[in-house]
N, C-alpha and C positions, 0 to 999 in steps of 0.2 A: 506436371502441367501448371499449376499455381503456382510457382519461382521461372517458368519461363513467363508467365504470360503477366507477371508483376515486371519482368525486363519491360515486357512490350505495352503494359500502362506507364514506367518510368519513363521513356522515350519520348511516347504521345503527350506527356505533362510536359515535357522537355518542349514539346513544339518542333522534335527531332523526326519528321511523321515520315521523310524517306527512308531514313533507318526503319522504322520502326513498320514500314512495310516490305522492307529487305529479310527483315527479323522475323517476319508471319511467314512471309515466302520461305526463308528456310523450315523453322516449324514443320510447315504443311510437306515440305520437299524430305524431308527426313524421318514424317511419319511412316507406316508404313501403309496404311488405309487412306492418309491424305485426310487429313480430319479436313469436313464441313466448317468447323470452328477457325482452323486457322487460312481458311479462302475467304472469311469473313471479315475477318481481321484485318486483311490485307487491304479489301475493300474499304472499313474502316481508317485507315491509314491514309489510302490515295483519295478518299472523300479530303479528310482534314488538307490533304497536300491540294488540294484542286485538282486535280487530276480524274474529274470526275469521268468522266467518257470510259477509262480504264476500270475508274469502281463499279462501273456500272455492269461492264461485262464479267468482271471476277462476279459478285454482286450474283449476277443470271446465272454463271457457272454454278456458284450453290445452292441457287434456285432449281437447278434442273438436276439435280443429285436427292434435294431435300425439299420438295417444294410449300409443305408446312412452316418451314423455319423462319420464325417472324424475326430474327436477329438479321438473316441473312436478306429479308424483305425491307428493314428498314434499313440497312443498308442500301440497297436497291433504291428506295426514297431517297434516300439523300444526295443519292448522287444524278435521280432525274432531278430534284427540286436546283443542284448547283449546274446544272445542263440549261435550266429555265423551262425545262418541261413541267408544268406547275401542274395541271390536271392531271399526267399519269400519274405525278408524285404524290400530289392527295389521294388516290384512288389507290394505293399502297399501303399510306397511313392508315387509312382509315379503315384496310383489314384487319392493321394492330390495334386500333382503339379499344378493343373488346380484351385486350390481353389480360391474364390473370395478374402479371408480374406489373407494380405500380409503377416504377421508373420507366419500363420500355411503354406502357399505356401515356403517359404525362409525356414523352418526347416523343409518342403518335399524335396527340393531340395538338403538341406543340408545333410540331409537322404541318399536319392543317391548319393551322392556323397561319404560319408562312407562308404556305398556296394560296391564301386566301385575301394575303395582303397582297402577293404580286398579283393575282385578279382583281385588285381593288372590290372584292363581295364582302362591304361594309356590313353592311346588316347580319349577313350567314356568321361573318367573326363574332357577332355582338349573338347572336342566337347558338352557337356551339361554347361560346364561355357559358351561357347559363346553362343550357345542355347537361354539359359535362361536370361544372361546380369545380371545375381547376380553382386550387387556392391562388387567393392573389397575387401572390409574388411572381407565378407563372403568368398570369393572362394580361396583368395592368397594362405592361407597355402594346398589347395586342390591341386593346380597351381604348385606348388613347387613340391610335393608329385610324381604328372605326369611330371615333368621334369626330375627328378631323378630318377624316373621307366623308363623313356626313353631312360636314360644315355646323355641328355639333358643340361650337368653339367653347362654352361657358362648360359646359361637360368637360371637355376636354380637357379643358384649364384644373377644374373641382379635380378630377381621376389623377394626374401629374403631383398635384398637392397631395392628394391621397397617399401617391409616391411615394413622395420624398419623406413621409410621416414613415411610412414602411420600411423604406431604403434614403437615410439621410445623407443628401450631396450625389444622390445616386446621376452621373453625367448625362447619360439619355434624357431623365425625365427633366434633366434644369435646363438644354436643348429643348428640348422640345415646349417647356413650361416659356424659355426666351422667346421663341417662336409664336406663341399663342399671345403672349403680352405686346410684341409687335404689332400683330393685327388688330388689337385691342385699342393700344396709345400710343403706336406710332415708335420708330428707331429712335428718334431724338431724347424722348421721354423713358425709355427704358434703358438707355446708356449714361442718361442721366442719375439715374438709380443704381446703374452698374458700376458708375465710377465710384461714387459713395462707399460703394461696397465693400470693392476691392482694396481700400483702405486699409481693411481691420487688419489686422499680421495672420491673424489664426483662422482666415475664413481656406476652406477647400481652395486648391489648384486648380478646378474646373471653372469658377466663378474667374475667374485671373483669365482662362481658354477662352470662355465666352465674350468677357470684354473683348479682346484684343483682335477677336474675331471680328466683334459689330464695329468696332474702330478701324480694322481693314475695311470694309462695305462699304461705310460711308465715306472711305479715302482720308481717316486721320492715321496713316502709316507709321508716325516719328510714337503714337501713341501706342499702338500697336508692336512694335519694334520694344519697345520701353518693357510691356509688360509679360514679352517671350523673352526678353532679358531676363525679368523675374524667377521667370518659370522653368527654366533650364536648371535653376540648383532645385528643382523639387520632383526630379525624376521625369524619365520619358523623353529623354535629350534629343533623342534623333528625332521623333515626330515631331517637336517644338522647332528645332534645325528648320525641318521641311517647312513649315508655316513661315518661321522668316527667311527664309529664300526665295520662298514667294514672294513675301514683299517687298523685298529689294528688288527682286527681278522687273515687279511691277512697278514702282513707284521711282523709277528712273535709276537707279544703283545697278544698272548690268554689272559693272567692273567689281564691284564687291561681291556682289550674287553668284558669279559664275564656277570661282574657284570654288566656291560651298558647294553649287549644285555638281562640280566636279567629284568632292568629293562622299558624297552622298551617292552617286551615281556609281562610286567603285563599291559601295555597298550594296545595293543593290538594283544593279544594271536592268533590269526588267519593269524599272517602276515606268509604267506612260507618261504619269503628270511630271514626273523629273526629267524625264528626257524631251516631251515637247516643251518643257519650259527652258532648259537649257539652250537648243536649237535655237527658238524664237531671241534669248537676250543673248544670244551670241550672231543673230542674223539682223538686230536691231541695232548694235553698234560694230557692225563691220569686224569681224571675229570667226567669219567662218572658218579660215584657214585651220585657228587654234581648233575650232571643231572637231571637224575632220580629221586633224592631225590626233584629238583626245578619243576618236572613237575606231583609228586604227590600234591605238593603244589598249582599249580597254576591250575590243575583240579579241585581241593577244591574252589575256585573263581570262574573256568568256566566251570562245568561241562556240558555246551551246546555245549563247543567247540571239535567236535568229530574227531578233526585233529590229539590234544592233546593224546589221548591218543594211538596212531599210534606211534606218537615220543616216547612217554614214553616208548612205546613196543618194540620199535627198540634198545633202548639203553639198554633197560632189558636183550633182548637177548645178548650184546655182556657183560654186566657184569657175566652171569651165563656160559659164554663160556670160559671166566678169572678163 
């Protein structure tokens, strides 16, 4: 049992999460009892893949074999919490909170605490971290989240600094820390500060994001463009990709944009924001044709992808209306 089910943690680290609920499924198919453990797993797996509706019923399936089984419950959580069923999915959690085992307790609680941000129940978050005495590292960005649903700002701000003392360069909290000093002194004033910054050679790859970000916003593109040039030799190529495809898409560059978002889009065919942006700077300079014609092609690759052929159908329509 502990060298198959080290395959089936290797996979999940992997981010391989269909294997790696292919890989439970056999398990449980080749027991001879059908272990509980490996229906669980499997739920485990199609959580990670999104596939939440399916975890959900594996998930019940070993609920109604085992209905004690708090592994197979927070399972069950997770996959109402990624459904957006936020109150069944706290009301799950919050069976586990009581667990004796510390790790499945601390990701109950952390459970609730996600229901509770999609409820916006500022206060309940700020009253269950003391509750409970979760160490900081767990609850800070929860802390922040209820400060700023509070309007809370100078808190807000304090708890972020907290952060980055905790966790230095940590992405979310300099996000969120940009965010707070915005409504504070204003875009102008903090990108003034940001440009500065971004000078040193040695500061984080994040602080580089954040500019290039507030410089899209406020439509300095050439600046913005400038600093995803940067950031491309320091790892995370393709998400840098996506952001300046954006901006060229936006900032009048279709003809440059499109073969990018072409080929981004053979990566991964399923993204929304890549395909209505593709559409749109292929419908703003007269290009449907090439559209059309790239998304019989790229149905031929993925014809499981049933978004695809929505898009192709949209743009059909406005070439047969020309």
């Amino acid at each position: 049992m502990a060298e198959k089910y080290s395959q089936f943690i290797q996979l999940m680290r992997q981010k391989r999460y269909e294997q790696a609920f292919a890989f439970a499924e056999r398990q449980y198919l080749l027991e001879e009892k059908q272990s509980i453990f490996w229906l669980t797993q499997q739920a485990v797996a199609l959580n990670k893949a999104s596939k939440c509706d399916k975890a959900h019923k594996i998930a019940c399936q070993a609920l109604d074999i085992q209905p004690a089984n708090l592994y197979a419950l927070e399972a069950a959580a997770d996959a109402l919490l990624g459904k957006g069923k936020y109150k069944e999915a706290q009301a799950h959690y919050k069976e586990i909170v009581s667990a004796q085992e510390e790790r499945l307790k601390v990701r109950a609680q952390k459970g609730v605490l996600e229901c509770l941000v999609h409820t916006r129940d500022w206060q309940e978050i700020l009253n269950s971290i003391t509750q409970w005495h979760l160490p900081e590292k767990e609850n800070i960005r929860f802390k922040v989240k209820a400060y700023i649903g509070l309007k809370k700002y100078s808190e807000a701000e304090q708890t972020c600094r907290d952060w980055l003392k905790l966790m230095p360069d940590h992405p979310q909290a300099l996000w969120e820390l940009t965010e707070l000093e915005i409504k504070r002194d204003g875009i102008d004033a903090v990108l003034f500060r940001l440009g500065k910054l971004v000078k040193i050679p040695s500061l984080a790859p994040v602080y580089k994001d954040i500019y290039a970000s507030l410089c899209k916003r406020v439509g300095k593109y050439d600046l913005a463009l400038k600093q995803y040039e940067k950031l491309e030799t320091s790892g995370a190529q393709q998400r840098i990709q996506r952001k300046q495809v954006f901006i060229l898409a936006k900032s009048g560059k279709e003809r440059e944009a499109i073969p990018l978002l072409e080929e981004l889009l053979r990566k991964n065919p399923a993204d929304i924001y890549l395909n209505s942006s593709y559409s749109a700077a292929c419908k703003r300079i007269s290009q449907v044709e090439r559209a059309v014609n790239f998304y019989i092609k790229l149905l031929q690759l993925f014809p499981e992808v049933k978004s695809l052929y929505g898009h192709k159908k949209r743009l059909m329509r406005i070439l047969t209306q020309d």
